[in-house]
N, C-alpha and C positions, 0 to 999 in steps of 0.2 A: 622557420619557414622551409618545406620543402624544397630542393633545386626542381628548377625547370628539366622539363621533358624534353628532347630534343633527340632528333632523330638519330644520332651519337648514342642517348639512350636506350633507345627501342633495339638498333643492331647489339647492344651487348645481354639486352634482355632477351633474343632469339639465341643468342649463341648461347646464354645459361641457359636453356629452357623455361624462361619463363614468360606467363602467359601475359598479352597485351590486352587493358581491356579498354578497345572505342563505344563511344556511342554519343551519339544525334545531338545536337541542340541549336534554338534556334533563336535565344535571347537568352538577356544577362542572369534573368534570375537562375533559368535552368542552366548555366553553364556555369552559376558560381558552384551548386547543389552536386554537380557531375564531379567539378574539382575537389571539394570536401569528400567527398566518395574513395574517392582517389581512384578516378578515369586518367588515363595515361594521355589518353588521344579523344580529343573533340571534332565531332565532324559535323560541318555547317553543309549537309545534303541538300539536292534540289532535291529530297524527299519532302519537303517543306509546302512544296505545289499541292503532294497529294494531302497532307496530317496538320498543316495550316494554312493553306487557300482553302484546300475542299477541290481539287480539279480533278480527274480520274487517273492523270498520268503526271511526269514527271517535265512534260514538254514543254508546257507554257512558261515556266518559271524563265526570268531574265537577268543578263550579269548586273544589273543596277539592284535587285533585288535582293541576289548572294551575297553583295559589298553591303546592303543595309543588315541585314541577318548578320551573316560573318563580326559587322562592325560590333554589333551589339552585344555579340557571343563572347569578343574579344575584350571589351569593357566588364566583362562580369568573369573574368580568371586569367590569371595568371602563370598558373605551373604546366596546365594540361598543354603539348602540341594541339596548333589549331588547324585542319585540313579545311580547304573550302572546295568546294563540288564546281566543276565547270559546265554550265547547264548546254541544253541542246543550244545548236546553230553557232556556240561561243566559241568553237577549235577547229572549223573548217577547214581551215590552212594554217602554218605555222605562224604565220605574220597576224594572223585575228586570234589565233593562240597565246600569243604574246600579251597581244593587247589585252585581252581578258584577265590574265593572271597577273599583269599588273597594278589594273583594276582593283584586284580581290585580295592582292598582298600592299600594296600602295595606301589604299583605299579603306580596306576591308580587316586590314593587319593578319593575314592568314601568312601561315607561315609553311604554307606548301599547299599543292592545288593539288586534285583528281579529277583525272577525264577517263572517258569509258573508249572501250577497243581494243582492239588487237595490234594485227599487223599493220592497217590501215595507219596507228599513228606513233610505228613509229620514228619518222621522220618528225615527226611534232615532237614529241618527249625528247630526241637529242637537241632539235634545234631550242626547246627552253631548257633542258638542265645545261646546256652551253653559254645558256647566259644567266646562270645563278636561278632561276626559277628551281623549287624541289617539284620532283611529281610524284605522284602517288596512281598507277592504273589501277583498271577494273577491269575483270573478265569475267567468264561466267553471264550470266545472265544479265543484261544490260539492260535496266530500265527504259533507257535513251533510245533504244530502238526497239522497243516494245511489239509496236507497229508489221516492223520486218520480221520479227520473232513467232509473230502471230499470240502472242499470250506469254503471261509470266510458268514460263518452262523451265523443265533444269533442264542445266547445260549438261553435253558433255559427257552421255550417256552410252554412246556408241564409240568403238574406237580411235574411229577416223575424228570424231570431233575433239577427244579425249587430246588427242595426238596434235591438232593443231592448237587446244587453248594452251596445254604445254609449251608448246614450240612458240607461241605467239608471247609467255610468259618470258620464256627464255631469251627473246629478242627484246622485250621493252626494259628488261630488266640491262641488256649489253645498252641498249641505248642512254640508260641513264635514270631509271626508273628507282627510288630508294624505297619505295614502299608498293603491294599489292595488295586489292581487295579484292576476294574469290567470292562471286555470287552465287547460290542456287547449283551447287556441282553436287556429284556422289561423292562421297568423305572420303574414296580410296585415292579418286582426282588429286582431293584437296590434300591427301597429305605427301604425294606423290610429288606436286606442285612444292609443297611448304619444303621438303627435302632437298629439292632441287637448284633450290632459289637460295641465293646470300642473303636478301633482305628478308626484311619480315611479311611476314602475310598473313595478312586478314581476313578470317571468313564469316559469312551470313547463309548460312543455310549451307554450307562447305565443311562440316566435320570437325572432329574432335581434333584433328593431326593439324591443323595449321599453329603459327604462332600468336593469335591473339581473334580476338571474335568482336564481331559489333553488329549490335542493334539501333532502331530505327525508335526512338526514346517515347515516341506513341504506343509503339508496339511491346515494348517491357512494361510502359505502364499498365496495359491493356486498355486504354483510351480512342483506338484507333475506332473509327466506325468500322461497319460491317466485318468481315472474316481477317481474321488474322492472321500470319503464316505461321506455316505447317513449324518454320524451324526456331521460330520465335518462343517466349515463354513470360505469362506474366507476371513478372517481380509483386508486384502490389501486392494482385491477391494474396501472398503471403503473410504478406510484412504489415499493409495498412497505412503506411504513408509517401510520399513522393522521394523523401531522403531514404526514411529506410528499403527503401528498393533500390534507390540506385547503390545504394552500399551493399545489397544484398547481390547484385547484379556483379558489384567489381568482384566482390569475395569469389562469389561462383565462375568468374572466368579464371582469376588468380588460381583458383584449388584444382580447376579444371571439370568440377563439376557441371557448369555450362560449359556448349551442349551437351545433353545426354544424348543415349541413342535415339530417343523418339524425334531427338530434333535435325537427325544428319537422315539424309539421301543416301540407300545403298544402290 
């Protein structure tokens, strides 16, 4: 039997250079399929709102719903870490922050939470890694505020904003932060970012230079309705079935061959 994943692991697999490979799921069958693949890291996304509700954004999804997800994900594997997403309105303050990730780890058996922001949280991310909660940020392009963003944009483009998702990295990470997910940035950000940072970092549309990549498990299959993103790629058509893509998906982040250039933001 393979050892468990644990974030002990993943810091020593940044420090060798070796590639981390997350990705989506959102019940037991596809999270046993991910673990056979040999996915290091599962992430239970409120991407679930848009690639299984059907809703157009990430916002309606609710903490009662990430603990049913999450819980399901966790009954179907055992090796991979399990990330669960803290959906909107769930981390307002650090005390509804709490409450949430207890929820999703108590409840849900996740064994580390992700919330989206900057500087804004963080005052959230010390006051829960102070009480044993793991977190995992996100920067870059934030689903969760879509709205304020005006559209799914890359981040990060100009220097002044380059300059603060760094410096906002730089702080969640002193706060207490053992993982990052870099969304939708140009690949020079992203590797600029992954250098700078002790833990590991994960990108989605962030470039070849981070330490590990994760997709949106709709989106490698090529399942998703409508348009796919630019930095995505999909496994299937290659391969022809749901395992063999996700095997073909860990190989190509492991070798480094996911992304290619067509799939990073210069």
């Amino acid at each position: 039997m393979k050892s468990k994943i644990t974030l002990s692991t993943l810091q020593r697999m940044k420090v060798a250079g070796e590639k981390i490979a997350v990705l989506t799921a959102y019940d037991a069958a596809f999270a046993r399929l991910a673990e056979s693949a040999g996915i290091e890291v599962i992430l239970v996304g409120d991407s679930l709102g848009m690639v299984v509700q059907g809703h157009d954004s990430t916002l309606p999804v609710t903490v009662e719903e990430m603990v049913y997800h999450t819980a399901m994900v966790n009954r179907g594997c055992s090796v991979p870490l399990l990330i669960a997403d803290m959906p909107f309105m769930s981390h307002g303050t650090p005390r509804q922050a709490l409450d949430s990730a207890g929820k999703l780890m108590k409840e849900g058996g996740a064994h580390m939470v992700k919330l989206e922001g900057g500087h804004a949280q963080v005052e959230t991310v010390r006051h829960l890694t102070d009480r044993a909660v793991p977190v995992c940020a996100h920067l870059g392009l934030l689903p969760q505020s879509i709205h304020q963003l005006g559209g799914y944009k890359v981040q990060g483009r100009d220097s002044r904003s380059a300059e603060r998702i760094l410096r906002d990295a730089r702080e969640l990470q002193q706060a207490g932060a053992q993982m990052l997910v870099l969304e939708c940035v140009p690949e020079v950000l992203g590797e600029e970012i992954s250098l700078a940072l002790d833990i590991p970092v994960i990108g989605i549309g962030a470039g070849r230079g981070c330490d590990g990549q994760v997709l949106v498990l709709h989106d490698m299959l090529g399942i998703t309705p409508g348009n796919t993103p630019g930095f995505s790629r999909n496994f299937m058509a290659d391969t022809g079935s749901v395992e063999a893509a996700m095997c073909a998906y860990a190989e190509a982040v492991h070798n480094g061959s996911f992304p290619a250039r067509e799939h990073c933001f210069q």
